[in-house]
N, C-alpha and C positions, 0 to 999 in steps of 0.2 A: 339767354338761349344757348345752350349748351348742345353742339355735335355730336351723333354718334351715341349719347348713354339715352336711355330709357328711362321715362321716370319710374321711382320707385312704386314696387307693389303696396297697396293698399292692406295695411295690420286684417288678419281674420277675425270676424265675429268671435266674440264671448259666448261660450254655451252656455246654456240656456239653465235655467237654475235648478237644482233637482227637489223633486215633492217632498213635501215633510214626511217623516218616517213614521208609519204605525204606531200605534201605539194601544196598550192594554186594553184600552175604553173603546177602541174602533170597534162595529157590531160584525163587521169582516173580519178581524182576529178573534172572537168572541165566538163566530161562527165554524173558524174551520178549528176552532184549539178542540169543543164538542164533538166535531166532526171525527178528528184524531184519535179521542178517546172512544168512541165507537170503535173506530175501525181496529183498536188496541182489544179492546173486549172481546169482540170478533175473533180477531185473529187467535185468540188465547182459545176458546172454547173451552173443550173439556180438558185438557191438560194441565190442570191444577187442582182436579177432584181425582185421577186417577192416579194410582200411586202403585201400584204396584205394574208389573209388565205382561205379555198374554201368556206366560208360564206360569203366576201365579206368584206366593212365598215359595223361594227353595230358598231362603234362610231356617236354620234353627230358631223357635223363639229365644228372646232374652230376659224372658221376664222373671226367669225362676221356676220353681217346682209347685205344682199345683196345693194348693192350701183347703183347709172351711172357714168359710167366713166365721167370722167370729171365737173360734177353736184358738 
């Protein structure tokens, strides 16, 4: 019996273990990677069929001087 000290505190619990990680075959990664790729396509819209800007061509062509087929 010891005077005066307190007995020592009690070590803290071990946390608790963590979930296995995702993985490729889960139908929840399966479901939001579709999801993703929607919202990619979406997002894109028309921006990859329109090519020129609302002025139109002001370049010169480059394709050369007009020809006849065949000639």
């Amino acid at each position: 019996m010891c005077m005066g000290s307190s007995p020592a505190p009690a070590p803290a619990p071990l946390p608790a273990p963590a979930p296995p990680a995702p993985t490729r075959a889960d139908p929840e990664v399966k479901k939001a990677k579709t999801q993703n790729k929607q919202r990619a396509a979406l997002a894109a819209g028309r921006n990859s069929t329109i090519v020129t800007g609302s002025q139109g061509l002001v370049s010169e062509s480059t394709s050369g001087s007009k020809t006849l087929l065949g000639a």
